[in-house]
N, C-alpha and C positions, 0 to 999 in steps of 0.2 A: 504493500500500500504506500502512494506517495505520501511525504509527511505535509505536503502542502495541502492534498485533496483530502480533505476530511468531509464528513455528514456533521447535520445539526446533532448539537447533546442528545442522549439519551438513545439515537438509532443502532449503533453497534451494543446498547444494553439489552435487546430486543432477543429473546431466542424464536428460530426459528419455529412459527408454527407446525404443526405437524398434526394434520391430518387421521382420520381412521383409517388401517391398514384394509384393503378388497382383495389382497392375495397371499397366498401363502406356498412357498416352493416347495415342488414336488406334489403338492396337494389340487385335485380338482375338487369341480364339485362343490365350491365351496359356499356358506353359509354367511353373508355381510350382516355383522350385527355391532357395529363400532360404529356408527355414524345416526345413530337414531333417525331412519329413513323411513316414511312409512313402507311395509313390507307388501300393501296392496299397489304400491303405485301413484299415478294421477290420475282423476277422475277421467272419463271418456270424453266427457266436455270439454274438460282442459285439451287432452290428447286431441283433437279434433280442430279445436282454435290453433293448435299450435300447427298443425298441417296446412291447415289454410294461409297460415303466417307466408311459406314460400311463395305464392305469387307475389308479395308486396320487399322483397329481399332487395331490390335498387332503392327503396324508397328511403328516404329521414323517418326516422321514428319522431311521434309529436314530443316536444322539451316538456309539454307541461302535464303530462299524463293523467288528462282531465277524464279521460272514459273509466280507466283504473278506481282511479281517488273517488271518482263520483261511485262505483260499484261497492267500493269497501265502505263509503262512507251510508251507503243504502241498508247494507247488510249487517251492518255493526250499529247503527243510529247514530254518524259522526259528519260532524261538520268537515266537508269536503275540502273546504276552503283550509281547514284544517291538517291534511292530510298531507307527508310528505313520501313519496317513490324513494328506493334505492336499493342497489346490487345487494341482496340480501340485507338482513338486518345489521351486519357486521358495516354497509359503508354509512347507516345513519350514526352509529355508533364513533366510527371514526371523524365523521362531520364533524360531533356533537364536541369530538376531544381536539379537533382541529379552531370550531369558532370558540368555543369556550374555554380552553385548559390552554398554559404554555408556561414558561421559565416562572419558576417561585411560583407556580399554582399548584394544587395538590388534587388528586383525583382519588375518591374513595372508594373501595371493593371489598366484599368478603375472600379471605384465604380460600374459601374453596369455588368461588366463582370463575365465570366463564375467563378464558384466558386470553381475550380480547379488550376488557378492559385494562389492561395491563398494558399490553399492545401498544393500544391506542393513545393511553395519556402517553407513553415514553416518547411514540411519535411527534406527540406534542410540544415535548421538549419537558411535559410537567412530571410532578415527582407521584408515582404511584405511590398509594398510603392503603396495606393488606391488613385488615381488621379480621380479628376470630371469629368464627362460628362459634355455637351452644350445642356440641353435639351433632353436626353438619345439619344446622338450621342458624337463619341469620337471625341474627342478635342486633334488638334494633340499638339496646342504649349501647354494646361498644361500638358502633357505628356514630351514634351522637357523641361519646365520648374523644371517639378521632378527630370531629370537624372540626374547624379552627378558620379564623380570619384568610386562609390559603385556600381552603376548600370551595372546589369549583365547580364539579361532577362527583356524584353517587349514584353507582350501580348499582343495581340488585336484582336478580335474576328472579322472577315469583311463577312457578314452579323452579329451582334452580338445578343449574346442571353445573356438576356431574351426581349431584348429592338426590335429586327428584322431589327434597322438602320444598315447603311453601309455608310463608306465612300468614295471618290473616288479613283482610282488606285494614281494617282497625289497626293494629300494628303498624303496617305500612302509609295511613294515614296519620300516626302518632309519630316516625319517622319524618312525613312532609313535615309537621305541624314543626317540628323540633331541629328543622336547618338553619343553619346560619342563612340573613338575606341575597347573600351572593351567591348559592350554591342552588343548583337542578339536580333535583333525585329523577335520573333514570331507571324507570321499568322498564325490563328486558323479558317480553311475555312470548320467546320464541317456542313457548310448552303450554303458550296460557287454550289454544284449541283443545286439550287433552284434560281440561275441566269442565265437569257440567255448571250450567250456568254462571260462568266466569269473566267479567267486563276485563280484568284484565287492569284494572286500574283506571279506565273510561271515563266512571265518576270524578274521581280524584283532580285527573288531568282539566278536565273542565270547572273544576271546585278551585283551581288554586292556578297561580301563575308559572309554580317554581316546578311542577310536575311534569315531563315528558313520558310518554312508552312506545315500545319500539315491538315490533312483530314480525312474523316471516312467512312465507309459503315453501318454504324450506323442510318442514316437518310433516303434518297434518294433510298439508294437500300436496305431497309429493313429490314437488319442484325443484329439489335441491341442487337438479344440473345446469336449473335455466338463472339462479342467484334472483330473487325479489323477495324483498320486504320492503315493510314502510313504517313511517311512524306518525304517530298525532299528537299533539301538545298545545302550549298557545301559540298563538298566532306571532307573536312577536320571535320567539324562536323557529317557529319553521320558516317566520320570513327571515331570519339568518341562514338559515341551511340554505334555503333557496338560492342565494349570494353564490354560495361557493358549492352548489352539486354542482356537475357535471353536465350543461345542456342536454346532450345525447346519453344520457349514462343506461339506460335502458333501450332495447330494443322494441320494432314492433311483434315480436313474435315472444318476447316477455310479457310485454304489457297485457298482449290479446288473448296469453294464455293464462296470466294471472284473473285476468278481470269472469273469465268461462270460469275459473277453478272457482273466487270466492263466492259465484253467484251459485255456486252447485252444492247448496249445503247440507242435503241429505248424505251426500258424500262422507261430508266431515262427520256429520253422526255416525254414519256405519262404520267409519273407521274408529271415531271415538268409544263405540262401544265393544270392539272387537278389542280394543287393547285393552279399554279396562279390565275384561274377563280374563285377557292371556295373561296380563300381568299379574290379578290374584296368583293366577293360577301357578302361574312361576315363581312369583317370591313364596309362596308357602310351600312348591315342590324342593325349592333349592335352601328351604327352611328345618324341613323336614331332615335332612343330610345333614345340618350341623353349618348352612350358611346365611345367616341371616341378611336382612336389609331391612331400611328404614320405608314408612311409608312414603312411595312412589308417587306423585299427582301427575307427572309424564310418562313419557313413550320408553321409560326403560329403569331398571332397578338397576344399584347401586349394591351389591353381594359383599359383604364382607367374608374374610378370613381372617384365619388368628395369626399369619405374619404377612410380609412381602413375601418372604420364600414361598409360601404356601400361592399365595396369589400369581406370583410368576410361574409357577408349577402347574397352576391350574389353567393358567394360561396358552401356556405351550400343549398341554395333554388337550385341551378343548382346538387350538390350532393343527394336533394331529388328527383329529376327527372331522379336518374341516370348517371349523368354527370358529366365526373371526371376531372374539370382543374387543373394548377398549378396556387395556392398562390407563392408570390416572395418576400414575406419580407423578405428573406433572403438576397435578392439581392437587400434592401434597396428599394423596391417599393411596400411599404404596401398596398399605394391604387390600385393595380392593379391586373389583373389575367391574366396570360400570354394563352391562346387558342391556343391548334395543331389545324392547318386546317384537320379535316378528310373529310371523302366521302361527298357526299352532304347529304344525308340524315343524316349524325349525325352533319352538319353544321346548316341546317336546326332546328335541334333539338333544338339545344344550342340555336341563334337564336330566335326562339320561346320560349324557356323559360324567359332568359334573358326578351325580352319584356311583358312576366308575370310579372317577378319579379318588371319591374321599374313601374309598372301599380300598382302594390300594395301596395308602399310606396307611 
């Protein structure tokens, strides 16, 4: 590296993200369950908008993604005007740490949260500030307890990942109520589909100024290779976002299959309530063996074991069968492996391996 061409602070502190692994050597056949994807797909609707997308492949897609915004905001009861588009939830996230957070700002998260807010504020130049959980459930007062005159962004994942707790709408209103006035608490509701009757924070954001929430088709409705989410807040923030997205950041063959997916929401139920069933079904199978987990409100449980060894062990034997979870020592939880719920029979799979594995130790 030349000693003259350097990056702004904080980018070389950045580790590289890293992905759910889809392969495993020497092995076919194999089972994707590290990426919490729904395991039915996209709705046919969706699939069908996005086919028709090819005739329009010379065109500009529109900058202001008025058909989108207006469908989510139909189907959700949100102010349109409200609504902001972007490449998955992860670029409004990054927006949010780009207009808001930089040098001597301070961006607040829990330790076991998503590892983009991290990311994001370093991109910023701003200093991450990693607050404890209670048991991997966030804990609203060390989070009050963190904020300080620097604090500029607060995260919090409500269903959170890699952990699946949630905490109550109350709580995380006792949170807004208790920031400092310079500070946006971000809801990060990329699980909030996988609740029954869930706003996701909706009230809130429209009850208060300082509230944003950010969401994805990335999960739920199956989208995760075409990148869209968005988010809603007040008006005065998303018309900073607006500033600095991206005119084009979205395609037409996003946007057209986003707006088919959110308007299909019998979709979203059937998926929703297949998982809820596979996920009993799993956390109490893989309960039953001696591997517990915490209650799950997403698309995938959080397994404990009694070391790292153990959890690496089970890892590699579940990867000989085929079976691909996510390790989360990244997210500071060595001993554990995070499991998407998929269909039943690759519930089932895992399942039955798992109970190989603890039979053989």
């Amino acid at each position: 590296m030349s000693e003259a061409i350097i990056p702004q602070p904080g980018i070389l502190d950045i580790a590289l993200y890293e992905g759910g692994k889809s392969k495993v050597a020497g092995v076919t056949n194999v089972v994707k369950l590290s990426s919490n994807e729904n395991p039915f797909g996209a709705s046919d609707r969706a699939k069908e908008a996005f086919q028709r997308a090819v005739h329009s492949l010379h065109r500009y897609p529109s900058t202001d993604h008025a058909g989108l915004r207006q469908a989510i905001a139909e189907v959700h009861g949100l102010d349109a005007g409200r609504v902001i588009c972007g490449v998955g939830s992860d670029e409004i996230i990054q927006m949010l740490a780009q207009a808001y957070a930089g040098p001597r700002d301070e961006v607040v998260f829990t330790e076991h949260g998503f590892l983009m807010y991290r990311i994001s504020a370093l991109a910023a130049g701003a200093t991450p500030v990693e607050v404890p959980e209670r048991e991997r459930v966030t804990d609203v007062d060390a989070i009050l307890r963190a904020c300080g005159p620097r604090t500029k962004l607060v995260f919090i994942a409500n269903p959170n990942n890699p952990t699946g707790t949630m905490i109550s709408p109350a709580e995380v209103a006792r949170l807004a109520a208790g920031l400092p006035r310079q500070a946006i608490l971000v809801l990060d509701g990329a699980y909030a589909e996988y609740v029954e009757d869930f706003d996701a924070g909706k009230a809130l954001v429209e009850a208060r100024e300082n509230v944003f929430m950010t969401r994805t088709f990335s999960k739920i409705y199956g989208l995760g290779g075409l990148r869209i989410g968005w988010g809603y807040g007040p008006k005065h923030i998303v018309d900073v976002l607006n500033r600095i997205r991206q005119p084009f950041n979205l395609s037409t063959a996003q946007l057209d299959t986003a707006e088919a997916a959110v308007r299909d929401q019998d979709w979203v139920a059937k998926s929703r309530g297949e998982n809820a069933r596979m996920r009993s079904w799993l956390a109490g199978a893989l309960a039953e063996v001696g591997v517990p987990s915490d209650v799950s409100a997403a698309n995938f449980i959080l397994a404990r074991f009694a070391s790292a060894e153990e959890a690496e062990a089970c890892d590699a034997w579940l990867q000989g069968e085929g079976l691909i979870v996510r390790r989360v020592s990244g997210y500071k939880l060595p001993n554990c492996l995070r499991i998407t719920v998929g269909d039943e029979a690759s519930c089932r799979r895992v399942a039955h391996a798992v109970t190989q594995f603890k039979a053989q130790r």
